[in-house]
C-alpha positions as CSV (number, residue, x, y, z in Angstrom):
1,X,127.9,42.0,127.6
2,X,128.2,42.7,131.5
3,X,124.9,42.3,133.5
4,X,125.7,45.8,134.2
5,X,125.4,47.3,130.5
6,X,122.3,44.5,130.0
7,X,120.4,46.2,132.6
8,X,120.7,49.4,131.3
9,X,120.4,48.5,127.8
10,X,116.9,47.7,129.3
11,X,115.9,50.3,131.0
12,X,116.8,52.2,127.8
13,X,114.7,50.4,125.5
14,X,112.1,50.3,128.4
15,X,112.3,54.0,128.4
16,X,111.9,54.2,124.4
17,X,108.7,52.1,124.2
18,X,107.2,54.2,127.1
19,X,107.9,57.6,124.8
20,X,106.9,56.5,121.8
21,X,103.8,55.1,123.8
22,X,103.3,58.3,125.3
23,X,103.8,59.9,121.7
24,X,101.1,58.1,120.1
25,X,98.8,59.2,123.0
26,X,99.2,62.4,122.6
27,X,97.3,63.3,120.0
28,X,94.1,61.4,121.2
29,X,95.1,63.2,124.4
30,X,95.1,66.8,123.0
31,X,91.8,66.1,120.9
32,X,89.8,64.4,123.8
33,X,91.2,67.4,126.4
34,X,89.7,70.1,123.8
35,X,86.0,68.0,123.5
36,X,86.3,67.9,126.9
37,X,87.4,71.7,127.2
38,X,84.0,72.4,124.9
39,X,81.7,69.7,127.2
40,X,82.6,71.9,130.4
41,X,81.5,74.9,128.6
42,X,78.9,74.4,127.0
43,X,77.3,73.2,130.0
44,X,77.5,76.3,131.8
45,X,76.5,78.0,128.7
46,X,73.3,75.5,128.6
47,X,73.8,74.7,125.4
48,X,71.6,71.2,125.3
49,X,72.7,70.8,121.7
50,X,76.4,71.1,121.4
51,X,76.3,68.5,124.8
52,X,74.7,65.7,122.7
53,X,77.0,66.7,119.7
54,X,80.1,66.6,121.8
55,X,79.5,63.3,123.4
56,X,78.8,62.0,120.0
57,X,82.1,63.5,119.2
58,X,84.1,61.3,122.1
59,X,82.8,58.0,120.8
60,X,85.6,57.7,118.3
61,X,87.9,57.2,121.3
62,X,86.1,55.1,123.4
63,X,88.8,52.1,122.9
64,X,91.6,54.1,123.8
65,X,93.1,51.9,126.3
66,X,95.0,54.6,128.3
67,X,92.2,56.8,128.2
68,X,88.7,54.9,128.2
69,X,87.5,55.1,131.5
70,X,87.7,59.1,131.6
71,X,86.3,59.0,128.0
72,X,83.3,57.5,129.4
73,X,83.3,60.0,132.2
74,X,83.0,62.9,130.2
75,X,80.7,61.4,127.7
76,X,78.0,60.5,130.8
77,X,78.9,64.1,132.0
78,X,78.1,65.6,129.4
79,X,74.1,63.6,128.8
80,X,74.2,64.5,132.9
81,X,74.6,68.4,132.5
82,X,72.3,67.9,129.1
83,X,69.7,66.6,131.0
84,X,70.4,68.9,134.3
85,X,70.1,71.7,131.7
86,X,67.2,70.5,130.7
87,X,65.4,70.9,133.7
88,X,66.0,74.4,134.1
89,X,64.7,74.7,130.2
90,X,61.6,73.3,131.1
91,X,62.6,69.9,128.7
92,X,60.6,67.0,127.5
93,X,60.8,64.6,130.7
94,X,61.0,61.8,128.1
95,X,64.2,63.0,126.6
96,X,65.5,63.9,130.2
97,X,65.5,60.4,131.0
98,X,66.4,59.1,127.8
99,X,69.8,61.4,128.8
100,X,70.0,60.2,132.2
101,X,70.0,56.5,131.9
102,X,72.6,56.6,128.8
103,X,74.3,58.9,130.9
104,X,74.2,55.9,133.6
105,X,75.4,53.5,131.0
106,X,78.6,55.5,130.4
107,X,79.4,56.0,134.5
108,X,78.9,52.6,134.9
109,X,81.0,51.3,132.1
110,X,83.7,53.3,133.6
111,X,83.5,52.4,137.0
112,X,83.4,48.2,135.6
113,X,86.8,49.3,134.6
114,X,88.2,51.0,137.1
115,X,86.0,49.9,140.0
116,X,87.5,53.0,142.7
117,X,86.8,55.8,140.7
118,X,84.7,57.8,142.9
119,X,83.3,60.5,140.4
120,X,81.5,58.4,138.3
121,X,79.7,57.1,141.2
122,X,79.2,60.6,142.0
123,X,77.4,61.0,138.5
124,X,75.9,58.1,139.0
125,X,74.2,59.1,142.1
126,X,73.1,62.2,140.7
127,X,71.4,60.9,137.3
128,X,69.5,58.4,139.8
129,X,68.6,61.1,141.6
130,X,67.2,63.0,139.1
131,X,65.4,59.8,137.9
132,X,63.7,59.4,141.1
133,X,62.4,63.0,140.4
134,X,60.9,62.1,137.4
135,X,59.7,59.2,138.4
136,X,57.8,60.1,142.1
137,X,54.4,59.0,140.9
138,X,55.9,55.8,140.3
139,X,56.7,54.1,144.2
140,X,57.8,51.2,143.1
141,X,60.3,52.6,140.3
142,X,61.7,54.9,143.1
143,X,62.5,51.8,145.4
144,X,64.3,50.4,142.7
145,X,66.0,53.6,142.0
146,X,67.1,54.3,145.6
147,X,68.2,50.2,146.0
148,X,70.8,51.2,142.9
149,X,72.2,54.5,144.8
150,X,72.5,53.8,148.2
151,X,75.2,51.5,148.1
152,X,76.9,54.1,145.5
153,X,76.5,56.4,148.3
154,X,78.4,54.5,150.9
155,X,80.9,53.1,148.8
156,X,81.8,57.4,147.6
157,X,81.5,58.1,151.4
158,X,83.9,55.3,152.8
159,X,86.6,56.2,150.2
160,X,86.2,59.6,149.1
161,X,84.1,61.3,152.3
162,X,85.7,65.2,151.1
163,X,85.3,64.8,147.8
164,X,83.5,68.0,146.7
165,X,81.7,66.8,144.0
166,X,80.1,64.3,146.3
167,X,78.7,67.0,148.9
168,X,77.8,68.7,146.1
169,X,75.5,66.1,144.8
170,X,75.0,65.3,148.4
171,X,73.5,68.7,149.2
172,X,70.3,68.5,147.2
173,X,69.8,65.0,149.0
174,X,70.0,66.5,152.5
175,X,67.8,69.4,151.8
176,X,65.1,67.2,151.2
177,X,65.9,64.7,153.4
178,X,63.2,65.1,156.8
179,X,65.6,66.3,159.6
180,X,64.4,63.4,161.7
181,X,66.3,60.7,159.3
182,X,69.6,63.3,159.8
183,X,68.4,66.0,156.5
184,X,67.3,69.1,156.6
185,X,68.1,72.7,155.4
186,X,70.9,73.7,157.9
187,X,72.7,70.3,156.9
188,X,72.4,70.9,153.6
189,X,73.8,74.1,153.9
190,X,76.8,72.6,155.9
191,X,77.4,70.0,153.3
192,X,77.7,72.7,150.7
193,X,80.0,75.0,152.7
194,X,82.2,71.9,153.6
195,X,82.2,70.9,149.7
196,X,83.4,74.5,148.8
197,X,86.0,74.7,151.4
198,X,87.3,71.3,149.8
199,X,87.1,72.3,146.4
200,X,89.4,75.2,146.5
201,X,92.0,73.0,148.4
202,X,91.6,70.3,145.5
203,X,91.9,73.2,142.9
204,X,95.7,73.9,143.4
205,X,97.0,70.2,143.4
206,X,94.5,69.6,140.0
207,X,96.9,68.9,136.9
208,X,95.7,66.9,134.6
209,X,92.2,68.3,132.7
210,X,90.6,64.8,132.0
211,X,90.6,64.4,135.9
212,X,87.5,65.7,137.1
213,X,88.4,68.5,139.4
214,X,85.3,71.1,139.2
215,X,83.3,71.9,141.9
216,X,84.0,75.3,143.0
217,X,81.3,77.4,140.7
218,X,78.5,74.8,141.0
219,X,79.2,74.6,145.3
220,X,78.7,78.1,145.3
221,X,75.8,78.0,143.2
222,X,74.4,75.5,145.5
223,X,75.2,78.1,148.1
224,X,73.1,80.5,146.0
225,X,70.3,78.5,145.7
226,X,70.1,77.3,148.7
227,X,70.4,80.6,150.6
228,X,67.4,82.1,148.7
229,X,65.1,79.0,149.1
230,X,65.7,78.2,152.8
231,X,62.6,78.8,155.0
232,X,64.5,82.2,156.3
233,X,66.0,83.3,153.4
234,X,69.4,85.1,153.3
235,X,69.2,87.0,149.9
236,X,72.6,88.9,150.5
237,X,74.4,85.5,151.0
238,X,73.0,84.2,148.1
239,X,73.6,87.6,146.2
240,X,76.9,87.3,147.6
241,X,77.6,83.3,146.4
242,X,76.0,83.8,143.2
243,X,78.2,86.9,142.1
244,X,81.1,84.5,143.3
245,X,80.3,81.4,141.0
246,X,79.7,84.2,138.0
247,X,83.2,85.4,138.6
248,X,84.7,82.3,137.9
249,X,82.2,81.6,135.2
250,X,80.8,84.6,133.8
251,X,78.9,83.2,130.8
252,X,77.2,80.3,133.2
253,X,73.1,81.0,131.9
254,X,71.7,79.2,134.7
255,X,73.1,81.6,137.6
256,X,73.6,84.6,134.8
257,X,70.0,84.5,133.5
258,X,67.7,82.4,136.0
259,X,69.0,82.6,139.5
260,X,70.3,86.1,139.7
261,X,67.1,87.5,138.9
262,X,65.5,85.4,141.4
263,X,67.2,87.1,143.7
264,X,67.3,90.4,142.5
265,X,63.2,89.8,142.5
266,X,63.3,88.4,146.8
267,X,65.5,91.5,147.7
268,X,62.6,93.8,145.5
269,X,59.7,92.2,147.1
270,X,61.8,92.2,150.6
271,X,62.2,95.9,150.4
272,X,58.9,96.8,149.5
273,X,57.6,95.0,152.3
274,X,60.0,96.6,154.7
C-alpha cells in the first residue's frame, strides 16, 4: 500500500471514530440541551421547585466526558437562579445558602476543569455575592467572602472585560459600591447599558444552547430596576426596559408580577403628586 492510500486510509478511519463518537453523544446531547431548555425557564417562571428537580435531573450526566464542565454549569445555574428566586419569594435564608454554596461547588468543579471558562466565574461571583448579603452581620465571614471573589473578578475582567453576563453581575456590585472607591449609581447604570449593547452583539454569533449566551432579558431588567431605584428615578425608562425584557420573556414572574407593578405604583404616586 502507497503512503499515499495509508494516509487516507487514516484519515478515513479517523473520520469514522469521530462520527460514531459524535453519535453516541448525541443523545446525552439532546437530553441534557432539553433539561437545560427547562432550567432556563423555569427560572424566569420562578419556579424554585422544578430548579432543584432539574439539577437533580443532570447528575446522571455529570461523567460525560465531552460534556461535563457545562453540565456542571447548568446544574450551579440552576441552585443560582433557585436561590436568586428565592430572594424575591421572601425564602428561608438557610436554604438560600444551602443553594448558593452547592451552587459554588458545581462552578468551581467546572472551572478545575477547564480553568478559562469565564461564566462560571461569573456564577461564582454572583453566589458570593449573595452570600455576603446574607451574611453582613457576620464581618469576618464577609472578608473571607470578598478574599474568594476578588481575584474571580480580575481574572473575568482580564480575559472576558465585555462579557455581558459579567457587567450584569457587575452592575449590582457598582451600585453599591461608594462612588469614592469608583461605584456608584451612574456607573452602575453604565455597566448595565454597556452589558446590553454586548449581549445583543453576542446573541447573533450564539449556536450552540449548552454555551451560556443569555443576558439580554436580565440586562434589561437590571435596567428596570435600576432606573426606578436610582435617587432620581426615571420611571418611563424603567417602564420602557421592563416592557422590553417581558417581550422577550413574557412569562418572566419576577418583572411580570413584582417589578412592573412597582413601577406602575412610582408613576401613580408621581402623578398624584404632580
Amino acid at each position: 500500500m502507497s503512503g499515499k492510500r495509508q494516509s487516507i486510509l487514516v484519515a478515513i478511519i479517523l473520520a469514522s471514530i469521530s462520527a460514531a463518537v459524535v453519535a453516541s453523544d448525541d443523545p446525552v446531547r439532546v437530553s441534557v440541551t432539553r433539561l437545560v431548555a427547562k432550567i432556563q425557564r423555569a427560572d424566569y417562571e420562578g419556579d424554585r421547585a422544578a430548579l432543584k428537580r432539574l439539577y437533580e435531573e443532570l447528575a446522571p450526566f455529570v461523567e460525560n466526558k465531552g460534556l461535563a464542565v457545562r453540565i456542571r454549569y447548568w446544574r450551579g445555574f440552576a441552585l443560582w437562579r433557585r436561590a436568586t428566586n428565592g430572594f424575591n419569594d421572601s425564602a428561608d435564608p438557610k436554604e438560600l445558602e444551602q443553594d448558593l454554596k452547592l451552587a459554588l461547588d458545581e462552578f468551581s468543579d467546572a472551572i478545575a476543569k477547564e480553568p478559562g471558562f469565564v461564566d462560571a466565574k461569573v456564577g461564582m461571583v454572583s453566589c458570593l455575592s449573595n452570600l455576603i448579603y446574607l451574611n453582613q452581620k457576620d464581618p469576618m465571614r464577609v472578608q473571607e467572602l470578598i478574599a474568594q471573589s476578588s481575584p474571580l473578578v480580575q481574572e473575568a475582567k482580564a480575559t472576558a472585560a465585555d462579557n455581558p453576563r459579567l457587567l450584569w453581575v457587575l452592575g449590582p456590585i457598582l451600585w453599591n459600591t461608594p462612588p469614592e472607591r469608583g461605584g456608584g449609581q451612574a456607573k452602575a447604570i453604565e455597566m448595565l447599558e454597556k452589558g446590553l449593547e454586548a449581549s445583543r452583539k453576542q446573541i447573533a454569533s450564539a449556536s450552540d444552547p449548552l454555551e451560556p449566551s443569555w443576558g439580554e432579558p436580565e440586562l434589561l431588567m437590571g435596567l428596570a430596576w435600576s432606573n426606578l431605584n436610582r435617587t432620581t428615578p426615571d420611571l418611563k425608562a424603567a417602564e420602557r426596559y421592563a416592557r422590553s425584557a417581558l417581550e422577550l420573556i413574557p412569562y418572566w414572574h419576577y418583572v411580570r408580577d413584582l417589578l412592573m407593578p412597582q413601577i406602575r405604583a412610582a408613576r401613580a404616586k408621581q402623578n398624584r403628586n404632580i
